[in-house]
C-alpha atoms as one frame of an Amber mdcrd trajectory, in Angstrom:
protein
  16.526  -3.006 -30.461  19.007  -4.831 -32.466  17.884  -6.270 -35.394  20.388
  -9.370 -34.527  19.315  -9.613 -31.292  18.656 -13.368 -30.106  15.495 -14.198
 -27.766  17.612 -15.298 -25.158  19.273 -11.815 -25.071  16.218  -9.970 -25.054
  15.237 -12.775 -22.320  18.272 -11.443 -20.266  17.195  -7.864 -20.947  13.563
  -8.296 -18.722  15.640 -10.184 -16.558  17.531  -7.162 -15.567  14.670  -4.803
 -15.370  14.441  -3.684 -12.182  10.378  -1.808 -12.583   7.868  -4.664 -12.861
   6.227  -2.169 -15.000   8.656  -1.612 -17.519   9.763  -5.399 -17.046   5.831
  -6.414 -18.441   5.844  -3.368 -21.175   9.347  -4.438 -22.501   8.097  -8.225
 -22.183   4.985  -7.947 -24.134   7.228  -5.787 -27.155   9.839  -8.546 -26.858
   7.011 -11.275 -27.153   5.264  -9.586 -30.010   8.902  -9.343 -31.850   9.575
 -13.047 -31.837   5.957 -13.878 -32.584   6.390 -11.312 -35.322   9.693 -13.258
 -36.719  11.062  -9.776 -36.189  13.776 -11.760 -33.676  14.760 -14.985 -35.856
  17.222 -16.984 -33.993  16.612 -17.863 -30.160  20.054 -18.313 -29.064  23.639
 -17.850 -31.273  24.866 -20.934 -30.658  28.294 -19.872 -31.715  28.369 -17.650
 -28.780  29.453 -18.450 -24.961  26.423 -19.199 -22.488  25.210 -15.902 -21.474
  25.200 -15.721 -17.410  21.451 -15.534 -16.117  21.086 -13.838 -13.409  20.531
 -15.971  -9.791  17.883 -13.446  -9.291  16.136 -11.112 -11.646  16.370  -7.081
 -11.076  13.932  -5.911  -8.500  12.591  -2.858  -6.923  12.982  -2.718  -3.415
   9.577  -1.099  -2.855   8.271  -4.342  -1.534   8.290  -5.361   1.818   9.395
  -8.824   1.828   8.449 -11.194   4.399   8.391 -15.082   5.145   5.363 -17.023
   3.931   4.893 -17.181   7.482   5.017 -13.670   8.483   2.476 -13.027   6.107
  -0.858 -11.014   7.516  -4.094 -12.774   6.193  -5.888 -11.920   2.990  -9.288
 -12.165   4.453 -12.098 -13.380   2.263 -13.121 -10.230   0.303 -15.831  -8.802
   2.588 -13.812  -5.781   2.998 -11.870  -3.450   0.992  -8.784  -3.626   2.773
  -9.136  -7.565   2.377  -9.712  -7.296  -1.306  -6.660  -4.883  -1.490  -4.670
  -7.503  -0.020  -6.224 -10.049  -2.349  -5.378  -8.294  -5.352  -1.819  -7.210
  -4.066  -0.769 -10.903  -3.393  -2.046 -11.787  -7.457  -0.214  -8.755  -8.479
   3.049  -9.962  -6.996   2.661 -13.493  -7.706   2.436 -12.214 -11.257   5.491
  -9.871 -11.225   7.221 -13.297 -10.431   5.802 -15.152 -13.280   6.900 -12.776
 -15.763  10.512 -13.418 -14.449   9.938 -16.983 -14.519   8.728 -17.283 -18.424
  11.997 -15.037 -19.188  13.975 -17.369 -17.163  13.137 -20.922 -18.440  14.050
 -19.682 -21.660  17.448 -17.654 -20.866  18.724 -20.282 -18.589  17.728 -23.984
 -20.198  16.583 -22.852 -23.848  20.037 -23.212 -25.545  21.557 -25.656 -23.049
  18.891 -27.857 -23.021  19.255 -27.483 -27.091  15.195 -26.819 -26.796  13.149
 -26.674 -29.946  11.940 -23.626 -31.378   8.353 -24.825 -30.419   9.577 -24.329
 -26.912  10.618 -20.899 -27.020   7.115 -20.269 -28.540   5.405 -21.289 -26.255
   6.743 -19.904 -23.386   6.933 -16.614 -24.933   3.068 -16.600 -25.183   3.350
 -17.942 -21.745   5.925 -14.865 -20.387   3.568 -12.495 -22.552   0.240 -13.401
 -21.056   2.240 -13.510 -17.018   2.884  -9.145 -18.083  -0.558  -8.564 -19.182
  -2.103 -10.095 -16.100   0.895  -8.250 -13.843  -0.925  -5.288 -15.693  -4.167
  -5.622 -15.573  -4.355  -6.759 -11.739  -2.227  -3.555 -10.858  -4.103  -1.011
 -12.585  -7.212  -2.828 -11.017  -5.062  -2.140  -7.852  -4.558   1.427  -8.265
  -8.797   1.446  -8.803  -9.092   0.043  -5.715  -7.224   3.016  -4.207  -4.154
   0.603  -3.382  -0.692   0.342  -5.326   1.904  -2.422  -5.327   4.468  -1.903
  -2.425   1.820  -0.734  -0.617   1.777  -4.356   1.779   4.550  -6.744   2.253
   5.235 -10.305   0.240   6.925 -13.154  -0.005   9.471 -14.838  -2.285   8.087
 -18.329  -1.939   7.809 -18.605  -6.034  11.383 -17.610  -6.261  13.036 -20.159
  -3.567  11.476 -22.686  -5.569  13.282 -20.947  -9.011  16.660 -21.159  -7.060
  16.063 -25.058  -6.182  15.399 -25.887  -9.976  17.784 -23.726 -11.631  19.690
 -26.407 -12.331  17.390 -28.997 -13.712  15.179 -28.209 -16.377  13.104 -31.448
 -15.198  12.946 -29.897 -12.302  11.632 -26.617 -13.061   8.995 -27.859 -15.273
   7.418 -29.939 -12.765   7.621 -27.802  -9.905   6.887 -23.653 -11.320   4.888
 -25.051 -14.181   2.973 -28.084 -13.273   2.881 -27.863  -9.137   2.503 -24.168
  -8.524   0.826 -23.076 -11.834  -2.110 -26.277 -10.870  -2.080 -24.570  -7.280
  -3.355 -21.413  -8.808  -6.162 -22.988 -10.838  -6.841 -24.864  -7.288  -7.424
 -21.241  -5.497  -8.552 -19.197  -8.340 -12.539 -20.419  -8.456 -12.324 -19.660
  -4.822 -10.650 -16.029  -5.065 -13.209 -15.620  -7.691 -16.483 -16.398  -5.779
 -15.096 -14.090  -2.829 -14.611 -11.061  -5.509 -17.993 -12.062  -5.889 -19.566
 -12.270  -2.718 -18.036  -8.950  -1.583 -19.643  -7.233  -4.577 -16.106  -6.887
  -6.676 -17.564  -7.947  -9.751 -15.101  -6.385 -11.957 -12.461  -8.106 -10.213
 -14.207 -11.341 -10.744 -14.580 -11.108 -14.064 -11.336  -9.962 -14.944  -9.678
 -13.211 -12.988 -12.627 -15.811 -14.477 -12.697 -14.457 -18.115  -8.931 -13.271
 -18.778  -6.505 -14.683 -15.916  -8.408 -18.061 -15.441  -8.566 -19.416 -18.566
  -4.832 -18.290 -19.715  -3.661 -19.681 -16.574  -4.445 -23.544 -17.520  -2.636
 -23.120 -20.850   0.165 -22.157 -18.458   0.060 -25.373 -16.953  -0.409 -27.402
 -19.602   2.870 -25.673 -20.852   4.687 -27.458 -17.965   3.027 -30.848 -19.012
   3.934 -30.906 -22.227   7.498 -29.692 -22.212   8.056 -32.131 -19.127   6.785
 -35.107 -21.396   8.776 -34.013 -24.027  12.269 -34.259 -22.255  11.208 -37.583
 -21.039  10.447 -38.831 -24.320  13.449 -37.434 -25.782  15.541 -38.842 -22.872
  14.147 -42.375 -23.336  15.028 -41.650 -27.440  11.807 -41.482 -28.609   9.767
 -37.640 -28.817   6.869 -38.927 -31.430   3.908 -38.437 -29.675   5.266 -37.203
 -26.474   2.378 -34.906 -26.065   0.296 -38.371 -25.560   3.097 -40.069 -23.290
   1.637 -40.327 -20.163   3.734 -43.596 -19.333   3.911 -45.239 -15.893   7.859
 -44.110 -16.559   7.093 -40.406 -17.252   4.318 -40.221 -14.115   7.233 -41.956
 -12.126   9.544 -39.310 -12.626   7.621 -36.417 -12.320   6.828 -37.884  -8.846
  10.350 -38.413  -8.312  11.193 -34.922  -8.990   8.919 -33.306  -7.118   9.419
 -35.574  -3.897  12.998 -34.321  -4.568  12.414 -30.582  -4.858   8.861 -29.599
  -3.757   8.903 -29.672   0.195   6.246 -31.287   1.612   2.929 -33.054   0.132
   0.394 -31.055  -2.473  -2.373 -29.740  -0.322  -6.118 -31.071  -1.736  -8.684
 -29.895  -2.739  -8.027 -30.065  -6.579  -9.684 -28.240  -9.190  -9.936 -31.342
 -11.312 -11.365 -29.993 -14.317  -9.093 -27.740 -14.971  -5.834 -29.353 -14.035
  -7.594 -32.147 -16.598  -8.154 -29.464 -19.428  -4.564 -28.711 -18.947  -3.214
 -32.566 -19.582  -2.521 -32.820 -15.896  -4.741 -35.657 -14.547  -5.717 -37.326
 -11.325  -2.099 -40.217 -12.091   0.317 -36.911 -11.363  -0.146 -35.351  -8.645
  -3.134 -37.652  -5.954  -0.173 -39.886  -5.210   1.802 -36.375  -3.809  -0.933
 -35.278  -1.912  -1.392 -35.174   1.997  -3.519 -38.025   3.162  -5.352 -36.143
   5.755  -6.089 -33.204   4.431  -9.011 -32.173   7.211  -6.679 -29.579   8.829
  -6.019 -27.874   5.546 -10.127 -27.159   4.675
């Protein structure tokens, strides 16, 4: 690696890995570099924008399908159905590693982003490999691999919409579908559970679960920021939580997330991750009965 290499070049550099594997591996070494100070400057901002890719390298090993093609997971009482449970985390994963390594490529500089930004989603793109990791070598112990079952892209479609607007992307990759996971996870959990998977359990309730709100809260705080700095003011942003900032996060995702968010909430832990109640009820279906 070169020692003048900026983050948002090494950013580019996962982007264009095509092996999810490698992509995570060469992630966590970039992550631990920058942590490290061993890559000082984020961006050169001397240098032309860099072109991000509209979609990260890929293996074509995975079958991919519409969301509504997709066969059912089951509810763990089978192997075959926790297969298919832990191939759907897996992928969703591969995804989020591309996401961290996007946010930063494509809005760090031109959003002029503070270093405390790149930070934290470096942790962020750092924990998304680990968990891609972990959940396929649990896989592979399962007597499964990734590829082995088809996907869908519905993370990425949502990437496209927002790669425009960093307001955008905040609100709907790191505040909508990052507070959907903790929504599902307790759930995904207790069927691990009840199907006698307790290794998988524990690995999503002690290592994925708990990372996954700081994830969140990630989106939360970065979207506050901009809206502080847009209105002039980024003192305190962290506490902002202004009818004008809850106001435009609804207007953004109204503009960008199709449809309404789908109760039940996991309250708690969209609460530990600055995300309460005032940001995302008003979004949500009204009858939700055909959704439990």
């Amino acid at each position: 690696m070169s020692s003048d290499e900026t983050l948002v070049e090494a950013a580019l550099r996962v982007l264009n890995t095509p092996d999810p594997v490698e992509k995570a591996k060469l992630g966590d070494e970039i992550a631990n570099n920058w942590l490290q100070g061993l890559i000082s400057n984020p961006y050169n901002p001397s240098q032309p924008d860099l072109i991000v890719p509209d979609r990260p390298a890929r293996l074509t090993n995975v079958k991919l399908v519409s969301p509504t093609l997709m066969p059912k997971l089951g509810k763990g009482g089978s192997l075959q159905s926790r297969q298919a449970m832990v191939h759907s985390l897996v992928h969703i994963e591969s995804w989020a590693i591309d996401l961290s390594w996007d946010i930063i490529a494509r809005f760090g500089k031109q959003e002029s982003m503070p270093r405390e930004f790149f930070d934290d989603f470096v942790r962020v793109a750092q924990d998304e490999g680990r968990h891609f990791t972990l959940l396929a070598a649990r896989l592979g112990e399962l007597g499964s691999f990734y590829g082995a079952l088809p996907a869908h892209d519905g993370l990425w479609d949502s990437a496209v919409a927002t790669s425009k607007d960093l307001f955008a992307r905040l609100a709907v990759e790191h505040c909508v579908h990052e507070a959907r996971g903790l929504d599902v996870l307790p759930t995904t959990i207790s069927r691990f559970r009840n199907g006698g998977d307790n290794q998988t359990a524990d690995l999503l309730e002690k290592v994925i679960y708990p990372e996954e709100i700081t994830h969140c809260a990630a989106g939360v705080k970065w979207f506050k920021y901009l809206c502080s700095r847009s209105s002039g003011n980024v003192k305190d942003n962290e506490d902002d939580e202004s009818d004008e900032v809850i106001n435009k996060f609804h207007e953004i995702v109204r503009s960008y997330f199709r449809g309404p968010l789908k109760p039940p909430f996991n309250e708690p832990a969209r609460r530990a991750a600055g995300f309460g109640p005032q940001w995302y009820e008003p979004l949500a279906v009204k009858d939700f009965s055909q959704y439990c």
